[in-house]
C-alpha positions as CSV (number, residue, x, y, z in Angstrom):
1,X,-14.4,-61.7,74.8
2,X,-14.6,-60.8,78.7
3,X,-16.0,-57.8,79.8
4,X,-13.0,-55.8,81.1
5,X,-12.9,-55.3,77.2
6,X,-15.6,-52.7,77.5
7,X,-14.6,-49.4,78.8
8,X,-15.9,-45.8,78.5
9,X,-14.7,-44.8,75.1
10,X,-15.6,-41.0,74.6
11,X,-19.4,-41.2,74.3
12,X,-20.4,-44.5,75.3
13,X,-19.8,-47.8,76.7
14,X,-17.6,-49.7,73.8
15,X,-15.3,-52.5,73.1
16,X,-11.7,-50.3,73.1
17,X,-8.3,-50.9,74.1
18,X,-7.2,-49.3,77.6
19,X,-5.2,-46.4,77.1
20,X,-6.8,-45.4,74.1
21,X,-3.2,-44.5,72.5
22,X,-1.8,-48.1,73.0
23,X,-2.8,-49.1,69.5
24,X,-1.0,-48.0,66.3
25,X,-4.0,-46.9,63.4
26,X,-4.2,-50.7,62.2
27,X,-5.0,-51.8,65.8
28,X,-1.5,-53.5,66.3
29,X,0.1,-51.7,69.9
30,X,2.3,-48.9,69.4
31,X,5.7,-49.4,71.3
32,X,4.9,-46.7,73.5
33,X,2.2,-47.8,75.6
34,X,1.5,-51.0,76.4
35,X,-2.1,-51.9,76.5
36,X,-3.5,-53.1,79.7
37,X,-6.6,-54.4,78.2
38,X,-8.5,-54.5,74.7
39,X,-6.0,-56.0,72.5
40,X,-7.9,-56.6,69.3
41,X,-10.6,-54.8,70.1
42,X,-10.8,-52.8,67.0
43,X,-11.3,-56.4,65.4
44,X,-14.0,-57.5,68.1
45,X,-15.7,-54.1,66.5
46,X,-16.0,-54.9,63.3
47,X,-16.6,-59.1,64.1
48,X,-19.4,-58.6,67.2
49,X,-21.1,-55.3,65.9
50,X,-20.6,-54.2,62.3
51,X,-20.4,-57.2,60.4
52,X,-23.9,-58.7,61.8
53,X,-25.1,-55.3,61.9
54,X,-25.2,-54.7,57.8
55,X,-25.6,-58.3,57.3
56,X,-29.2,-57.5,58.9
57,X,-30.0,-54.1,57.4
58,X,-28.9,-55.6,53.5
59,X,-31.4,-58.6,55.0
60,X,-34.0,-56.1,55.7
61,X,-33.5,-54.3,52.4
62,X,-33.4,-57.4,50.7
63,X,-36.8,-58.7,52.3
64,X,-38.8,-55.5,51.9
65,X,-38.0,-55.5,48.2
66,X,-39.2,-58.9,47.8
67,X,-42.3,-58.2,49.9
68,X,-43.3,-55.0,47.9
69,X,-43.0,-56.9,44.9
70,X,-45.0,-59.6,45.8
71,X,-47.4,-57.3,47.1
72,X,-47.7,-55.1,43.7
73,X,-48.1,-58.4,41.9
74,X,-51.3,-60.1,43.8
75,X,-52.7,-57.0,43.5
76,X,-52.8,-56.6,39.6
77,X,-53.7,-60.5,39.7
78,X,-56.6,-59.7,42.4
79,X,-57.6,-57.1,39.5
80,X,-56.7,-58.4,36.6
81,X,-59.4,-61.4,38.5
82,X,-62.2,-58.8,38.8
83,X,-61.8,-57.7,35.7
84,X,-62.5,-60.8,33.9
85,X,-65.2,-61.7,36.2
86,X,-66.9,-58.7,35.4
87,X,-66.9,-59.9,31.8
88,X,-68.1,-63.0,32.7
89,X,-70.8,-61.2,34.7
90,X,-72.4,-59.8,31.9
91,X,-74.9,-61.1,29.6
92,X,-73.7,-62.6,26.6
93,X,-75.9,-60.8,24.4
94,X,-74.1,-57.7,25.1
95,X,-71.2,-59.0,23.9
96,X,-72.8,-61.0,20.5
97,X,-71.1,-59.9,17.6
98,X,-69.3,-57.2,18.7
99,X,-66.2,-58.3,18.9
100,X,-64.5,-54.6,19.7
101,X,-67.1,-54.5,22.4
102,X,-65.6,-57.6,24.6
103,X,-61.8,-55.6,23.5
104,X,-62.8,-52.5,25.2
105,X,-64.0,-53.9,28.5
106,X,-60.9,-56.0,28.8
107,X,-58.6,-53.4,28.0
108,X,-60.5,-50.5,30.3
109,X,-59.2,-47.8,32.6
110,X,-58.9,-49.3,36.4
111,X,-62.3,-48.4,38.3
112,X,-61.5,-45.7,40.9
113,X,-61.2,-49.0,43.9
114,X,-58.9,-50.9,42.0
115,X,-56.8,-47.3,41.6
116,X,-57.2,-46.8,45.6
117,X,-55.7,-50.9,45.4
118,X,-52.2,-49.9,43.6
119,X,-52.1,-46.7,45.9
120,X,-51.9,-48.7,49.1
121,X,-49.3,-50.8,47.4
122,X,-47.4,-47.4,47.2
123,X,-48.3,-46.3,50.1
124,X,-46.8,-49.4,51.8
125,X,-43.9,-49.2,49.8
126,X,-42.9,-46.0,50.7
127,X,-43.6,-46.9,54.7
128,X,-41.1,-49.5,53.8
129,X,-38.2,-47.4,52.2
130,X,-38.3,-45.0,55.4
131,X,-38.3,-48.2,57.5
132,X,-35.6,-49.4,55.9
133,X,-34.0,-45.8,55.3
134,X,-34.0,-45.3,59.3
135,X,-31.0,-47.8,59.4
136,X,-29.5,-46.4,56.7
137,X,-29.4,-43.0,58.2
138,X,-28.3,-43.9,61.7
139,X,-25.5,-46.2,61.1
140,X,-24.2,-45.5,57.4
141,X,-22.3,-42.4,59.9
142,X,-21.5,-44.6,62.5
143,X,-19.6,-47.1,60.4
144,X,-17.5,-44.3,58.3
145,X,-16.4,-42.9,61.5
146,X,-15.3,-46.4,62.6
147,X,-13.8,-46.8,59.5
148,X,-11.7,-43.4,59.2
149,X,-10.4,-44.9,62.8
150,X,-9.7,-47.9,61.6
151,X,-7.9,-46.1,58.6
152,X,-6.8,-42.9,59.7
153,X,-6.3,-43.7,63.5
154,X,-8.5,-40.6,64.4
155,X,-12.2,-39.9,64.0
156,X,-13.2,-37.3,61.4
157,X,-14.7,-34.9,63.4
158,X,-18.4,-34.5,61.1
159,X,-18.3,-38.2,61.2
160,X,-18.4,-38.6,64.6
161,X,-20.9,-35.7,65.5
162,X,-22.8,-37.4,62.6
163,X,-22.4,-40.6,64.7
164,X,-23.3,-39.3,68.0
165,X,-26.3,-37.4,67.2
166,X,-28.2,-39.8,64.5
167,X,-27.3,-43.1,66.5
168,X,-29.5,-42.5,69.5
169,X,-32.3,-40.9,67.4
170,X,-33.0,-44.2,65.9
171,X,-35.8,-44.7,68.0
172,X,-37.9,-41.5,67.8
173,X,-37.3,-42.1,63.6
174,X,-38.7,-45.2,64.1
175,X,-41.3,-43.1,65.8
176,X,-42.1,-40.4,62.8
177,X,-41.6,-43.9,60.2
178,X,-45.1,-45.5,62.0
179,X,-46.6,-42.1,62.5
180,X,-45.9,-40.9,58.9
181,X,-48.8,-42.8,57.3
182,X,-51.2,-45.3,58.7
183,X,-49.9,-49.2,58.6
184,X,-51.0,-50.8,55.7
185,X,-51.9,-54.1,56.1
């Protein structure tokens, strides 16, 4: 890929052929015009941009899951451990004989801590579905629109002000996704 395969194409710098009506819709050239440059590049689209680019974000999606779940789980082991240490705290002849006793305090409502503990777990998973969500909402556009060209030939026209606008706002949503809640750690 050299770089006279980049040119201006409507809104931004992009891989395109040059004239942009030198390619038929499936990206073979149209007998018409001949391209001067960009054969192929709807292909260099999908191979250099779109392909790594949802490979990451499904990586991303993939890791957060796995991390909230981990999460969620050492924290019912951390309290599921302070429970039973607890127990073990106590004299034994609390417990002597009283066998429905010992049940109870096993099988008690969490203390108001190990409630704030599962609230930061959801707390932190919710930081995560907007982190994650943030790609989701600026490229899921993109990629239709580059698809209906692909397809279609032409840009839908919702598509690509979809594109346009939510594209370069991925930033400040990144922004409003730290601010929203503080970073639980």
């Amino acid at each position: 890929l050299n770089f006279i395969s980049f040119i201006i194409n409507l809104v931004w710098c992009w891989i395109a052929a040059y004239p942009p009506t030198c390619k038929n819709k499936d990206g073979t050239h149209g007998p018409d015009w001949p391209c001067e440059r960009g054969e192929n590049a709807w292909l260099f689209r999908w191979t250099f941009f779109y392909a790594p680019l949802w490979f990451i974000i499904a990586t991303i999606t993939v890791m957060m899951i796995m991390l909230t779940r981990l999460i969620r789980r050492e924290e019912r082991q951390v309290i599921e451990m302070q429970k039973h240490s607890r127990v073990l705290q106590r004299p034994d002849s609390e417990f002597e004989g009283d066998l429905r006793r010992e049940q109870h305090v096993q099988m008690r409502i969490p203390t108001r801590q190990e409630s704030m503990r599962l609230e930061r777990s959801k707390q932190m998973f919710h930081q995560a579905v907007f982190y994650v969500g943030v790609f989701y909402i600026t490229y899921v556009f993109a990629t239709l629109n580059r698809l209906a060209q692909l397809i279609e030939g032409d840009s839908v026209y919702a598509f690509m002000l979809l594109h346009s606008f939510l594209t370069p706002m991925q930033g400040f949503l990144n922004a409003l996704v730290y601010r929203h809640g503080p970073c639980v750690a």
